[in-house]
C-alpha positions as CSV (number, residue, x, y, z in Angstrom):
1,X,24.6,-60.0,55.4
2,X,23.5,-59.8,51.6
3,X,21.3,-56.8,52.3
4,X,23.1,-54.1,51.6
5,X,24.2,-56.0,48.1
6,X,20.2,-55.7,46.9
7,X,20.0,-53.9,44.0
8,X,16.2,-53.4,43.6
9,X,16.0,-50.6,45.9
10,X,19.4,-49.3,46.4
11,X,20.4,-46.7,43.9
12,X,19.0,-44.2,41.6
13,X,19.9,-43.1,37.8
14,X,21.0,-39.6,37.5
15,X,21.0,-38.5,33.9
16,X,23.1,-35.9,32.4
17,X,22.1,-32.5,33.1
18,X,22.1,-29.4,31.0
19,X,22.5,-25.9,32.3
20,X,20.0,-24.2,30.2
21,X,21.7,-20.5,31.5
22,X,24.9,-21.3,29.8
23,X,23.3,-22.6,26.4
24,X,20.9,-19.5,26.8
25,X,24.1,-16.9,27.3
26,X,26.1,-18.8,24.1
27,X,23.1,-18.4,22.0
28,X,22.5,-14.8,22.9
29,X,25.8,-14.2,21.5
30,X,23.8,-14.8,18.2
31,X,21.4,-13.1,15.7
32,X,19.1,-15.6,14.3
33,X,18.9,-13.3,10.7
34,X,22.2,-13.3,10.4
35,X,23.1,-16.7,10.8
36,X,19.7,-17.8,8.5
37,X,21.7,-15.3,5.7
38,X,25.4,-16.7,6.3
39,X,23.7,-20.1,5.3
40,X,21.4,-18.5,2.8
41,X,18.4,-19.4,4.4
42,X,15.7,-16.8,3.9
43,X,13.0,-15.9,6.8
44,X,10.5,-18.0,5.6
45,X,12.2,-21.1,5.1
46,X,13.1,-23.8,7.4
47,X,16.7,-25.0,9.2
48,X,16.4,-28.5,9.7
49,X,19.3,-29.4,12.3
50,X,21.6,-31.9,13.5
51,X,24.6,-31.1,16.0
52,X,27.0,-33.8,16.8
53,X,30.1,-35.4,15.9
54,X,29.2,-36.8,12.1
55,X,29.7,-40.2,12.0
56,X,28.4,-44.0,11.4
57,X,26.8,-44.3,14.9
58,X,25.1,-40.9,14.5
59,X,23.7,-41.7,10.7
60,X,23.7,-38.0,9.4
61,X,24.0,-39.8,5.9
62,X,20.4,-40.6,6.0
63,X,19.9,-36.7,6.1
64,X,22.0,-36.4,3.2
65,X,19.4,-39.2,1.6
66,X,16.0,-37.6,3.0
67,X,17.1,-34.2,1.3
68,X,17.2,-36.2,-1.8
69,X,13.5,-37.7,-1.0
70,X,11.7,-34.8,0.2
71,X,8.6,-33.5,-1.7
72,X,9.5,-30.9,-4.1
73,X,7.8,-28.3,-2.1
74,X,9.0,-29.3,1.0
75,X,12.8,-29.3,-0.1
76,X,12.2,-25.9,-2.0
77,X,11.5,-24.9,2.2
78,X,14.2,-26.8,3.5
79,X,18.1,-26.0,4.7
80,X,19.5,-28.9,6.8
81,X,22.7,-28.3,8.4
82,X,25.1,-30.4,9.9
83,X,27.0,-29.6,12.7
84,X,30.2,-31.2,13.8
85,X,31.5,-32.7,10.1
86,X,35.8,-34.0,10.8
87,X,37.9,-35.0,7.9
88,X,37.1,-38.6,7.9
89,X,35.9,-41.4,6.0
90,X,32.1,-41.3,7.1
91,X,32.3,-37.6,6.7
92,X,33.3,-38.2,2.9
93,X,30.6,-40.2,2.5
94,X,27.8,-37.7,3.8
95,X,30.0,-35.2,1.5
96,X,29.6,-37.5,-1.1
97,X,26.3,-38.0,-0.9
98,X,25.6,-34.2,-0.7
99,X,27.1,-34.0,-4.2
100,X,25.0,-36.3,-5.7
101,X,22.2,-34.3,-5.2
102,X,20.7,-32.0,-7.9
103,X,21.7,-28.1,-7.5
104,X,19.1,-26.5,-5.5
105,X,19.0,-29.3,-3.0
106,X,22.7,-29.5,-2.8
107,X,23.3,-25.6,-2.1
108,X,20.1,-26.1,0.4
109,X,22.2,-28.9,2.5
110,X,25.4,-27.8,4.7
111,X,27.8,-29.5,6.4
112,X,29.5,-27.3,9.4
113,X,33.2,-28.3,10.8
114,X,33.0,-29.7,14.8
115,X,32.8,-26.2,16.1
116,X,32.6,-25.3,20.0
117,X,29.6,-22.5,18.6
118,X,26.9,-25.1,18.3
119,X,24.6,-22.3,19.6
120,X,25.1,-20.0,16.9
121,X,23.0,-23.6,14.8
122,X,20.6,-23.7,17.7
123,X,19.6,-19.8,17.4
124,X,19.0,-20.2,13.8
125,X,16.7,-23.5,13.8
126,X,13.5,-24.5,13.3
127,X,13.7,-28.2,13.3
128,X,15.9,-31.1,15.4
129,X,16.5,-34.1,13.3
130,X,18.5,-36.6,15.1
131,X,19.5,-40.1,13.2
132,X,21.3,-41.9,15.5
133,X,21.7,-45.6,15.8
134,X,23.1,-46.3,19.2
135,X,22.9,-43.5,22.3
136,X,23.3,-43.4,25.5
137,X,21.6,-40.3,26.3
138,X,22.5,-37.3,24.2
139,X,23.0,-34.0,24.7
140,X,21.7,-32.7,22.0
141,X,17.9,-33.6,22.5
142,X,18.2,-31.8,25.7
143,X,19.6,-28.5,23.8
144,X,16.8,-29.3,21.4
145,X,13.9,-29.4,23.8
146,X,15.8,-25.8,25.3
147,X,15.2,-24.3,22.3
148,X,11.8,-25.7,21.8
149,X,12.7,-27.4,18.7
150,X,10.1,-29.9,17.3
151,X,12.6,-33.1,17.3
152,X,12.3,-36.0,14.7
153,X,14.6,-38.3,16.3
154,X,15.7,-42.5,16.2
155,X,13.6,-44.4,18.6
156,X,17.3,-45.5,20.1
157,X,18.2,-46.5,24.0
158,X,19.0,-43.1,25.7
159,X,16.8,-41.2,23.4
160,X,13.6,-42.7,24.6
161,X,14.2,-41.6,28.2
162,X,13.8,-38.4,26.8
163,X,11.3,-37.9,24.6
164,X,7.6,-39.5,23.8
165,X,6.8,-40.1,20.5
166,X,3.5,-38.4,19.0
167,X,4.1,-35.9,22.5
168,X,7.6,-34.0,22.2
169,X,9.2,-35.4,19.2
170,X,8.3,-37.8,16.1
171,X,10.0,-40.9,15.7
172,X,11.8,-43.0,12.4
173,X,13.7,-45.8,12.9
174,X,17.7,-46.3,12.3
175,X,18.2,-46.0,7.9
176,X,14.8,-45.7,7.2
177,X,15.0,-42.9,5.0
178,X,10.9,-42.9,3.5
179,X,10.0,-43.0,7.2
180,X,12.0,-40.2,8.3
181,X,10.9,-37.6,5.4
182,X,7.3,-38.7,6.0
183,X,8.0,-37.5,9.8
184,X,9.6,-34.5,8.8
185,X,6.9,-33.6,6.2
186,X,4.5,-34.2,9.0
187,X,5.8,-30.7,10.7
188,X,3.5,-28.2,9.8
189,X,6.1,-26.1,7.9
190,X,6.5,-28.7,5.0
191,X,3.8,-28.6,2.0
């Protein structure tokens, strides 16, 4: 009678898909050196990116911090962009943040509106950060691995379904700032 109640064998996870042809076609729509010049991002420096909603559970504000800690080489190289910034208190705080920073790193770090053109970002990156501190499993690492992005990413419960550490992407736990910028020093853009 309980059988068919067994849970050990009866059903199967199905993740959230993405349909690469669609994200392909929105991208195409976009030159990667012009969007690199609209953000003043020359050709041989390097678009660190995060696309999603900005906001506590998604942590952009340690981005904001990492720009601050990066090696001076390695932030004379760097743009990171935020994409998907609303008029809210987290998103003054990451604004905030942003202008605490000295001139050339605070003209090298953007923060985009929510925007349904998140592949116009995508066509012009180089890098993936994600800094979130609760997932399910998100999106945006799929987009990422798309668009063959190297990914430094939060070790958090969706996200480790998707990628392995040291394989596809690098890891750094929730707010620890040193730990991400060594990880995205690692890459072998920074100096």
């Amino acid at each position: 009678l309980f059988a068919k109640w067994q849970t050990k064998v009866n059903y199967y996870t199905i993740h959230n898909g993405l349909e690469r042809e669609r994200l392909e076609l929105n991208m195409s729509k976009w030159q990667r050196e012009r969007v690199r010049q609209s953000l003043g991002v020359a050709a041989e420096e390097k678009l660190i990116l995060s696309v999603g909603t900005v906001g506590e559970r998604k942590g952009q504000l340690d981005l904001a911090l990492a720009m601050e800690k990066l090696s001076g080489a390695s932030a004379e190289q760097a743009h990171i962009v935020l994409v998907g910034a609303k008029d809210d208190a987290y998103g003054a705080r990451v604004r905030a943040e942003r202008e605490r920073l000295p001139e050339e790193r605070r003209r090298r770090f953007h923060i985009i509106p929510e925007t349904p053109e998140a592949a116009k970002y995508y066509t012009a990156a180089d890098i993936f950060a994600f800094c979130s501190r609760n997932e399910s499993f998100p999106r945006v690492i799929l987009e990422a691995m798309a668009c063959h992005l190297p990914i430094v990413t939060t070790p958090v419960h969706g996200v480790v379904e998707q990628v392995v550490e040291e394989e596809n992407a690098l890891f750094s736990q929730p707010g620890a700032i040193e730990a991400l910028v060594r990880q995205l020093e690692r890459l072998p853009w920074a100096a």
